[in-house]
N, C-alpha and C positions, 0 to 999 in steps of 0.2 A: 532454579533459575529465577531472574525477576527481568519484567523488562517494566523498563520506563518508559512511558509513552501519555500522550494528549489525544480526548475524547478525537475522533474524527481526523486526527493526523495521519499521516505514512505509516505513523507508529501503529495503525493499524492492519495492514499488511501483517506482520509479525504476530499481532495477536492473534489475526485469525489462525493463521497456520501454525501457531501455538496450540489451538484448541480444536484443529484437524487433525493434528499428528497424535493428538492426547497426553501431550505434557504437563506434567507438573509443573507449575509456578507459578511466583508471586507478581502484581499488578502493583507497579507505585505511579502515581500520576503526576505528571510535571507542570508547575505552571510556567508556561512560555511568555507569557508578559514580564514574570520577574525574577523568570531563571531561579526559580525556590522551590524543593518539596515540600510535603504536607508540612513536616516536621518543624521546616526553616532554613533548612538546609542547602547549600548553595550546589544547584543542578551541578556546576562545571567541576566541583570534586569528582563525580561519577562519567562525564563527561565534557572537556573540555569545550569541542566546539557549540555545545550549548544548545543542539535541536536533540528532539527522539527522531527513531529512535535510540534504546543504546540496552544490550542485553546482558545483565550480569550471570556470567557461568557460573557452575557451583564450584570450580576448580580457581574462583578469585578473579580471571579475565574479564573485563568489559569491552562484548563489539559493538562496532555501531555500521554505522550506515547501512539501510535498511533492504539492497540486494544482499548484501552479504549475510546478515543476519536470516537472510530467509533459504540463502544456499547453503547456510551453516544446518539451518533445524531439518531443510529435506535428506540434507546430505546425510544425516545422523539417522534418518529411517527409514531406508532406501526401499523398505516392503511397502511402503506406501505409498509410491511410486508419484509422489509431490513432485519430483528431477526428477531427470533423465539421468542415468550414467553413461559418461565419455567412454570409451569413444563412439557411439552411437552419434550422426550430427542432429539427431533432434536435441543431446544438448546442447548444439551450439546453438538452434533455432531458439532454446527455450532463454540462450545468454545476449540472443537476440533480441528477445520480447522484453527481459529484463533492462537491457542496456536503452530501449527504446521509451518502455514506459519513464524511466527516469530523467532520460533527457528531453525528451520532447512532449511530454504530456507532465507528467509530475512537475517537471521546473519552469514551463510556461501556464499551470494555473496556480501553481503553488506561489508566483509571482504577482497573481493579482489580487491576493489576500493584503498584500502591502499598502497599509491606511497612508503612507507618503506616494503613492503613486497616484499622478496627476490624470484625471476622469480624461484628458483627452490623448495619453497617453495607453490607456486601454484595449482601444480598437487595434492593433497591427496585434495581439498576444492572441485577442478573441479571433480575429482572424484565421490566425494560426493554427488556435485550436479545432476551429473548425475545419479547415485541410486535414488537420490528424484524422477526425472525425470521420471523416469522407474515407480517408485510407483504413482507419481501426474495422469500418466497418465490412467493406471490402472482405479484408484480410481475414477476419473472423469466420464470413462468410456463412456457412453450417453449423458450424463450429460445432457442439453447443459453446465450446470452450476453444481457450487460445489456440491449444496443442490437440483441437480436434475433441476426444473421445473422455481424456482424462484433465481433470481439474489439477492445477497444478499451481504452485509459489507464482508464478505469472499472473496467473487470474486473483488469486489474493489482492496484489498489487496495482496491478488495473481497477477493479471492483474500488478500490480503496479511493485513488486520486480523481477519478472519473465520477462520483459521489462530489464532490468539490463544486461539479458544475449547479448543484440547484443552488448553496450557500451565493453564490457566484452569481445568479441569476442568467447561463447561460444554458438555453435551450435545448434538450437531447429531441427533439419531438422531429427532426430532418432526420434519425438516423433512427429507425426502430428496431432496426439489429440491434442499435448498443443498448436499448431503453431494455429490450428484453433479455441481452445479457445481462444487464446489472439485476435484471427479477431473478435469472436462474440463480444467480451466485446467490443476492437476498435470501433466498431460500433454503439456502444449505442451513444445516443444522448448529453447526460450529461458526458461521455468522452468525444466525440470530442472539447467539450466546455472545457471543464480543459486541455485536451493538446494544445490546442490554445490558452488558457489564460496561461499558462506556454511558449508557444512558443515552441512548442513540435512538431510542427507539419509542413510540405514543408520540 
């Protein structure tokens, strides 16, 4: 397999749990400013809409969008208990967290990366995010993790976009539940290895 993916993107999600699960594969980096690989090559061969990330199988298929790609790698090693299997509804709890991290955390900070958007235009997304904040943290509760006891494609994912906020310059220090879940994940072994392999790390 290879995935394509950008230092500190979504595309990180997938890595991690690429190197949770103990997969083989290959790392290509995309430059998102100018939709080119190393090579020169124009990202949208590989994948048209043009973001990571996007996972080449070894049977020729490229998937992309980065829930699926991460129900695609737990689903394939199901002793590692990454997912839940249906019908159990903790996977739907778990299609829960997925469906929630993308839409309302992922797509309103991932939104303020945008050098066109106007500084007084800001405030109502940080806002926002803040409400999530106040609910993530809630919700997490004991945790140590999303699903409770077991570390799971959920937390990959969250860990991933919730990292966004220091780039961002928005404050985790109101909510030390989340400050200390991003230490517990930090410390897995199979992160430190994907933020070193991205150079994420010193």
């Amino acid at each position: 397999m290879k995935l394509y993916y950008a230092p500190g993107a979504c595309s990180m999600a997938a890595h991690i749990v690429l190197r949770e699960a103990g997969y083989a594969f290959d790392l290509e980096p995309v430059d998102l400013a100018t939709g080119t690989l190393a090579d020169g090559r124009d990202y949208a061969t590989i994948n048209p809409k043009g973001y990571v990330p996007a996972l080449a199988l070894d049977n020729g298929q490229v998937l992309t969008e980065v829930a699926a790609i991460l129900q695609y790698l737990a689903d394939a090693r199901p002793d590692l208990k990454l997912s839940i299997l249906p019908p159990d509804l903790a996977h739907y709890r778990l299609l829960e967290w997925l469906n929630f991290i993308a839409t309302e955390v992922h797509k309103t900070l991932g939104g303020l990366f945008n050098p066109q958007l106007p500084a007084t235009c800001r405030a109502l997304p940080i806002a926002l995010v803040q409400r999530r904040c106040d609910w993530l943290a809630r919700a997490l509760g004991a945790g140590p993790f999303l699903m409770g006891a077991q570390f799971t494609i959920a937390d990959a994912y969250l860990f991933t976009v919730l990292n966004w906020t220091a780039p961002l310059n928005i404050d985790l220090s109101p909510w030390p539940a989340l400050q200390d879940y991003l230490g517990r994940v930090a410390a897995r072994p199979a992160v430190q290895e994907t933020l070193q392999a991205e150079g994420l790390t010193g």
